[in-house]
C-alpha positions, 0 to 999 in steps of 0.5 A, a space after each residue: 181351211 185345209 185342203 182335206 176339209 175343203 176338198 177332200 183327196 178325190 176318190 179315196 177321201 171325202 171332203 170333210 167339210 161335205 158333211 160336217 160343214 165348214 163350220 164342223 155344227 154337222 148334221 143330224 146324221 153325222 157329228 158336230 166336231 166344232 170345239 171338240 179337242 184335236 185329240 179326241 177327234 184324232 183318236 175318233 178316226 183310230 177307232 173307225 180305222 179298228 173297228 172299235 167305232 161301228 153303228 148298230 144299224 149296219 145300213 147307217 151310210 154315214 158310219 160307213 162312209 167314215 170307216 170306208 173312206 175316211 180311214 184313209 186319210 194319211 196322219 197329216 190329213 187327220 191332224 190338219 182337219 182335227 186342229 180346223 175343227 178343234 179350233 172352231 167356236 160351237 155356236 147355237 145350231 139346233 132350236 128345241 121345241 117341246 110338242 105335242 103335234 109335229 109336221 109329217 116328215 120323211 127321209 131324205 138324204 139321210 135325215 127327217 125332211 118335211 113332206 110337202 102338203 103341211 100335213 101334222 101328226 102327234 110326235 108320240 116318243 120320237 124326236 123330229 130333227 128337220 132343217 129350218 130350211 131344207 133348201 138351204 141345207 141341201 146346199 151346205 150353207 152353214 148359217 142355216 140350221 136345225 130345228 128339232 122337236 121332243 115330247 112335251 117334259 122331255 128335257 125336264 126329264 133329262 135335266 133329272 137323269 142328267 144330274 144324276 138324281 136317278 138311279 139308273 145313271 151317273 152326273 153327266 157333269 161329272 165327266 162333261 163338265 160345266 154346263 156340259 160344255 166338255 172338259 179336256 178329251 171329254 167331248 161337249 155335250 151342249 148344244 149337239 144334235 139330239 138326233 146324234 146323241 141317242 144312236 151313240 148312247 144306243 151304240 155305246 149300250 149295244 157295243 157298236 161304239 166301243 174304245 178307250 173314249 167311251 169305256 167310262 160309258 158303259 156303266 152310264 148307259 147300261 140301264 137307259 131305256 131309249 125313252 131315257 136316252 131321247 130325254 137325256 139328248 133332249 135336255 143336252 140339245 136344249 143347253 147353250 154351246 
């Protein structure tokens, strides 16, 4: 693992490996960069350095961060982290659950955590991505997971937009590739956080993301309701990596 990975460069650059994990599976509040190619991660940090990479919530800490501080890694720093994480293998991380009623959650540490008394609510239009143990999370053990929860037919609905049978948007294969495991720079879409996919649909819509990697993007998204946007990122979390 790469120094920069491992441990940062104390007090300009955050680890990388804090957030996004040792294994780059990530957290619903940031990206899982397992797999992805080293040049598309490398050209992600050039949009957060130019300001084409923003989040449409400016309160968002995590975005933030990338462009307060992770900006300022040197070009070594970045190559070396973009070819650790490139090199990963994407394994299963999120278990998809469609229901109707879900555990009350709040949040903490920037993502939904169960609230102690086990009390449950009906999960209405909301996704609910919560760790599978949240002690095991807060430690950054990177064999525990995600487990999130999407209406009931929402990944029917998804896999319906996804294939392009609607007019409201494109064949997500297309571009994706085969089971939507990404292609060439074109980032994998299996497997990843539902919770991560709709803020870059809602960004890409709202112009918060923009930049060469997602210009093709913009027709895609540009009819979506957020409904649509949760039932495609359901569909694309319920898919093996």
């Amino acid at each position: 693992m790469p120094e920069i990975v491992a441990h940062g460069r104390v007090p300009e650059v955050f680890a990388c490996g804090y957030c996004h994990l040792p294994n780059g599976q990530g957290r619903p509040e940031n990206a899982s960069l397992a797999g992805l190619s080293s040049a598309y991660i490398v050209q992600q940090l050039a949009d957060f350095k130019n300001g084409l990479r923003k989040s449409s919530d400016p309160r968002h800490a995590p975005t933030n961060a990338m462009i307060k501080n992770e900006t300022k890694a040197n070009d070594e720093e970045i190559t070396a982290a973009a070819e650790y994480f490139a090199a990963l293998k994407p394994r299963p991380w999120i278990r998809m659950v469609e229901t109707n009623i879900v555990p009350q959650t709040h949040v903490a540490g920037w993502m939904l955590v169960p609230t102690v008394g086990g009390h449950r609510e009906p999960i209405e239009r909301r996704i609910v991505e919560t760790p599978e143990s949240l002690e095991r999370t807060e430690l950054r053990d990177d064999h525990s997971g995600f487990i999130a929860y999407v209406p009931v037919g929402s990944i029917k609905k998804g896999a319906a937009l996804a294939s392009g049978a609607s007019a409201k948007t494109l064949r997500c294969a297309t571009c994706h590739g085969i089971g939507l495991r990404g292609r060439d720079n074109v980032p994998a879409l299996a497997g990843r956080s539902p919770s991560y996919i709709v803020r870059q649909l809602y960004d890409i819509q709202s112009g918060a993301r923009a930049g060469v990697t997602v210009h093709a993007m913009k027709e895609v998204v540009i009819k979506l309701t957020v409904d649509d946007m949760a039932a495609l990122a359901a569909y694309c979390g319920s898919l093996k990596p």
